[in-house]
N, C-alpha and C positions, 0 to 999 in steps of 0.2 A: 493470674494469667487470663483467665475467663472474663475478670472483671476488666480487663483492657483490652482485650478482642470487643467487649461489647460497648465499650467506649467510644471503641475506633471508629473516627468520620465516615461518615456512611458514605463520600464521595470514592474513599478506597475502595469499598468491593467493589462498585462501579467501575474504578481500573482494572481488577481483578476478574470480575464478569467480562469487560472487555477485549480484556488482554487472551482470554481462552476461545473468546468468538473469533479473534483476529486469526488463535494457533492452528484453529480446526479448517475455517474457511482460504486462510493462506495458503494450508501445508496443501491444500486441496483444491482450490482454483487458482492459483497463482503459481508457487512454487514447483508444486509436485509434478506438474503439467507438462514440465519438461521429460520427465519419463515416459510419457504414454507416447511422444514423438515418434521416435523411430519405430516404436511397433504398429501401430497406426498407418504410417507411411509405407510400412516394409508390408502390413497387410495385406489394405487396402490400393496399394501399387498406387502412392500421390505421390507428386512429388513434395521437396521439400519448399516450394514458393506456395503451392496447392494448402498444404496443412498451414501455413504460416498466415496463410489469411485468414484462415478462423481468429487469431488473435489480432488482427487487424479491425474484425466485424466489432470483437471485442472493443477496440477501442474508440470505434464508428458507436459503438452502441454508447461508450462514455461520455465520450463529447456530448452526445444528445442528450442525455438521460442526467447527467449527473448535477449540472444545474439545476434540472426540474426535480433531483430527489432529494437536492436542498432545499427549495421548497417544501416539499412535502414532509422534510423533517420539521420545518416551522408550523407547519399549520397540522400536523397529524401527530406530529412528537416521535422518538427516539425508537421507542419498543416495537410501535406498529411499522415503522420501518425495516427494522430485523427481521423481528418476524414473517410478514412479506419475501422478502432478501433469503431467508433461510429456507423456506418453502416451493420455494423457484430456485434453490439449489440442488434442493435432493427431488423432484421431479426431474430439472434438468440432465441430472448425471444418471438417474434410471434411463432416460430417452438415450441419451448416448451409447450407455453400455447394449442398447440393444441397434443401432443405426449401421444401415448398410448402403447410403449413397451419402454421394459429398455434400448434398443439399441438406440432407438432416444433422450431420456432421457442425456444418454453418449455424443451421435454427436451434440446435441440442446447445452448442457452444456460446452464440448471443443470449441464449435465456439464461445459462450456467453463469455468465457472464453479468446479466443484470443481477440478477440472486447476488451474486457476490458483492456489489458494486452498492447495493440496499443495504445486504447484511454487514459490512462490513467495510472500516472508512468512516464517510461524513457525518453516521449517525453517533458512532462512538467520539470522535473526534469533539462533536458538539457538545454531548453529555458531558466528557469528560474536560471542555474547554468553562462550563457555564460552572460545574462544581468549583473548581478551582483558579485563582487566580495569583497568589504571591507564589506558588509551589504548580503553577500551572507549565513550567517547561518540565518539570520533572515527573508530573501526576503524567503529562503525555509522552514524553522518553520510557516510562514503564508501561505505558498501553501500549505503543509501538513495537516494543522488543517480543512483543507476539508476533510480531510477522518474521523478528529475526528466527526466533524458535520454529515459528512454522516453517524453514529447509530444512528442519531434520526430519518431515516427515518426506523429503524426496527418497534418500536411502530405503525408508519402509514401506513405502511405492514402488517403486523400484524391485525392491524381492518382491514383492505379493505379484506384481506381473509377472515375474520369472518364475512365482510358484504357480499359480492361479492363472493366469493370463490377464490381458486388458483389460478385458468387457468383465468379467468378475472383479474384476478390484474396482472400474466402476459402480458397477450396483452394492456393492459393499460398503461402498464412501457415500451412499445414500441416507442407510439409516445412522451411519457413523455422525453425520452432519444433522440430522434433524433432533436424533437421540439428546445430546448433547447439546448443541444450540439453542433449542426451542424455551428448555426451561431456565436456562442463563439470559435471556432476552426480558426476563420477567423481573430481573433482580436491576436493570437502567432504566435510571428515571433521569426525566430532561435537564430538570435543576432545580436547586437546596430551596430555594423561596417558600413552598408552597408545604415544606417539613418544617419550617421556622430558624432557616438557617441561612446565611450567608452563604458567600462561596469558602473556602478553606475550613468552614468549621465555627463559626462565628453565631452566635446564637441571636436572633429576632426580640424583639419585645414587642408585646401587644399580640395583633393577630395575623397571622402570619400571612391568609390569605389575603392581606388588604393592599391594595393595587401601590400602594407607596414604597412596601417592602419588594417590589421588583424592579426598583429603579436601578439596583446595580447588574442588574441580569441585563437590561435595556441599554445599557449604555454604550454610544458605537456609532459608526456609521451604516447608511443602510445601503441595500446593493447598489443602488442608482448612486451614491454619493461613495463609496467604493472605487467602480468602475470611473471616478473622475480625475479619480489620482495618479501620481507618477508611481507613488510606491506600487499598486495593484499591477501597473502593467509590466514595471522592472523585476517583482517577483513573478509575474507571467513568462517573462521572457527566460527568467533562468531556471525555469522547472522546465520548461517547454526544452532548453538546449540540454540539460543533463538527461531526459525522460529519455533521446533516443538510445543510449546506451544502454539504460536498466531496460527500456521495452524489450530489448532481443535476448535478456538472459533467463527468462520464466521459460522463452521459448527454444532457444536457440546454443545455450551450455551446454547439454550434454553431445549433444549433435556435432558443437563445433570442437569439442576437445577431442572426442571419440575419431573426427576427422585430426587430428593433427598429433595419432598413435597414443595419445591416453586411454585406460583402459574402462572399460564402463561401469566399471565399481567406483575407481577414483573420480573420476568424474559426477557422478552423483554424492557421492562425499565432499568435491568438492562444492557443492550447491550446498549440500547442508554447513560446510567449515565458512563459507562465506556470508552465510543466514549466520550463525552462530557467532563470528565475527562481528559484522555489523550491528550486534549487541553494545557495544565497546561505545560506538556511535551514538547510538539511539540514551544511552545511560548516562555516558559520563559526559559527554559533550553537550545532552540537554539540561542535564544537572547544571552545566556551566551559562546556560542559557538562562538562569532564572539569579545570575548576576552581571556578566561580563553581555557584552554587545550582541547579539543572534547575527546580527546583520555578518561579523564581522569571521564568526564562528561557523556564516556558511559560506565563506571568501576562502575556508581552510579549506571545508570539506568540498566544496568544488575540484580544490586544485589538487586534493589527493584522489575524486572521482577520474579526471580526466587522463592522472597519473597510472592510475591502477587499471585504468580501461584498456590505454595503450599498449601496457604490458600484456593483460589480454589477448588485446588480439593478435601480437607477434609470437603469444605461448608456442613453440615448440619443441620443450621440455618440462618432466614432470615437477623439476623445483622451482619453474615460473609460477606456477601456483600459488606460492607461497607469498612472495610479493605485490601478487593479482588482489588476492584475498585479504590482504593486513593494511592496503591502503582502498581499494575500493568498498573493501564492506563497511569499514568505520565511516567513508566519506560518505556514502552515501545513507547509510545507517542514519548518520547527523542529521540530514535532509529531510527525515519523516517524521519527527519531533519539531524540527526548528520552523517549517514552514506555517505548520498551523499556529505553531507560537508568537511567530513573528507577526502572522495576518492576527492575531487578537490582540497584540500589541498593537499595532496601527488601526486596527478597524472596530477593535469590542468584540462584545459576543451579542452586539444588538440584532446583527443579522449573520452572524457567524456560519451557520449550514449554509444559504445562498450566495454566500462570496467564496466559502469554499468550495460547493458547486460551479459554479463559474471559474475559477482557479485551475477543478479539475480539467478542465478541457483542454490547458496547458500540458499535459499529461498523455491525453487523450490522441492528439494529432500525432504527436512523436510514437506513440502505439500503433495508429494506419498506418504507419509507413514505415517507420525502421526495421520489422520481424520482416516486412515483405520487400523492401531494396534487398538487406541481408540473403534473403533466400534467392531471390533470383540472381543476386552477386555468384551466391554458392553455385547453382543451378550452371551458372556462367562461366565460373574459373576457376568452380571445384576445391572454392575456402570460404569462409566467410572476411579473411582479415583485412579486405580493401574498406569493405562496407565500417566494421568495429574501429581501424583506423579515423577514420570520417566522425565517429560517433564521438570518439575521444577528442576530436580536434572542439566539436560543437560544442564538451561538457566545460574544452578550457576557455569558450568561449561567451557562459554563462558569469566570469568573473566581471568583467566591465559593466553586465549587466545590475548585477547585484553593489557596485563600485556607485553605483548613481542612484541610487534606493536614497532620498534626501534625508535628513534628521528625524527623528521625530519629534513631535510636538507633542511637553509634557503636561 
């Protein structure tokens, strides 16, 4: 048993390493976030458009930023990105836990915001795209399913503010995030080359540092020759039309079920059954991605996001849940594996971080604007479900886009 742990391709713990940075900084800047909403607003007397902008800043900062921290993963490498990323998460959630205007609120939330966006994402996605290649939708469907697992930490969010309050379970998730993170950042390396390895595990001869055994690390298109294609802009367009849906539920779940008489236990349960759900997604459907078509496997999960949205947002009982959750988590679940797989299927991993950077920005715009129409929808007419309807119509309209994604060329 010892002797095959110590066998084991070194590109696994690298998923393994990744997969517990994605659990800790998801359950904790992403998911969990939805908890701190109402007490926050109910505090500090915002409203709920007031608080929803900080996640908009959030995604004003991605746009910006996430290109240039693809970069920066190519020329500085994987670790010192985390690292970075993780550092600027647990100062930033110290600064919050102790903030008392709306403008600190904003600057605590944009830095909490980059921290996450360094540590977590395009650096892992990289590492774990350059390790692997025949098993590369599935080495990334199990990095992923760390973010499904990170909504189970909303439920224990969720009590520690009911035990503890806000601002304490903030500073708490500080050394929670550095404790843990800091030293898992040391165990991702960029790529197998320079250990005498291929990607999957494939052994080098000769010397491993000599500039010819990186030819298949290199091989790709680079971002200028990327951004020339149909495919780049057809996968732009249907992450861009699915993101506004998933943008308003980090923010906007507990808040919207609580408004439409769910209770605020189930509600946060359900964030975490829906995280844990979209496991389903992220597993078996990338697993199918590393033989049947991606293209074709994110043509499904489209059409059960768009599905499961709309049932969302007409939720006005507690067993719509249940059909919310079994078609949107897996659909979208699908989504966070198949994309970066598909973009190294067509691009390489020659500039892999920079075109996923650029990608992200897809992401990014539907984050400005969705949490904040949603809220001032709410703020308006006292639901969220005119805005969520809208959101669902966009996600079914990511299908045509993905319909025109050309062959690829083998």
């Amino acid at each position: 048993m010892l002797k095959k742990i110590q066998d084991l391709f070194y590109g696994w713990w690298i998923v393994l390493a990744s997969f517990v940075l994605l659990v800790i900084t998801g359950g904790t800047a992403l998911y969990g976030f939805t908890a701190f909403f109402n007490p926050i607003s109910s505090e500090m007397k915002w409203g709920s458009a007031a608080v929803s902008l900080a996640f908009a800043f959030r995604s004003v900062e991605g746009g910006l930023f996430q290109p240039l921290i693809g970069v920066f993963v190519e020329r500085f490498g994987v670790r010192k990105c985390i690292f970075v990323g993780l550092t600027l998460m647990g100062f930033s959630l110290f600064l919050l836990s102790r903030m008392t205007t709306l403008t600190t609120f904003y600057v605590g939330f944009v830095l909490l915001s980059l921290g996450f966006t360094m540590a977590a994402g395009i650096a892992e996605y990289t590492a774990v795209a350059n390790w692997f290649k025949k098993r590369r939708s599935l080495a990334l469907g199990l990095l992923t399913t760390g973010w499904g697992v990170s909504g189970l930490m909303t439920p224990i969010i969720a009590m520690m503010i009911r035990s503890v309050g806000w601002r304490k379970t903030m500073f708490l998730l500080c050394p929670f995030i550095l404790v843990i993170g800091l030293p898992l950042s040391f165990f991702i390396k960029d790529r197998p080359q320079p250990y005498g390895m291929q990607p999957d595990g494939v052994r080098l001869e000769g010397n491993p540092t000599d500039s010819a055994h990186f030819q298949e690390g290199e091989l790709g298109h680079t971002l200028k020759e990327g951004l020339k294609t149909r495919a780049f802009w057809m996968l732009f367009l249907y992450a861009f039309c699915v993101q506004f849906a998933f943008s308003t539920i980090p923010v906007q779940e507990m808040p919207h079920l609580i408004n439409v008489g769910i209770s605020e236990k189930l509600a946060a349960f359900t964030m975490a059954g829906y995280a844990l759900v979209s496991i389903i997604g992220r597993l078996f459907i990338s697993w199918l991605g590393d033989t049947y078509s991606k293209k074709h496997l994110l043509i499904v999960s489209a059409a059960m996001q768009a599905i499961g949205f709309f049932i969302y947002a007409k939720i006005s009982s507690a067993w719509m849940i249940i059909p919310f959750i079994l078609l949107y988590g897996p659909g979208f679940g699908a989504t966070v594996p198949l994309l970066p797989g598909i973009q190294a299927d067509y691009f390489g991993v020659r500039s892999f971080a920079s075109i996923r950077g650029m990608m992200a920005v897809a992401f990014s715009v539907p984050g400005i604007i969705a949490p904040v129409f949603a809220g001032w929808i709410f703020d308006t007419y006292h639901s969220y479900t005119i805005a969520f309807q809208l959101y669902a119509l966009l996600a079914a309209l990511s299908i045509p886009a993905l319909m025109m994604i050309p062959k690829r060329k083998v």
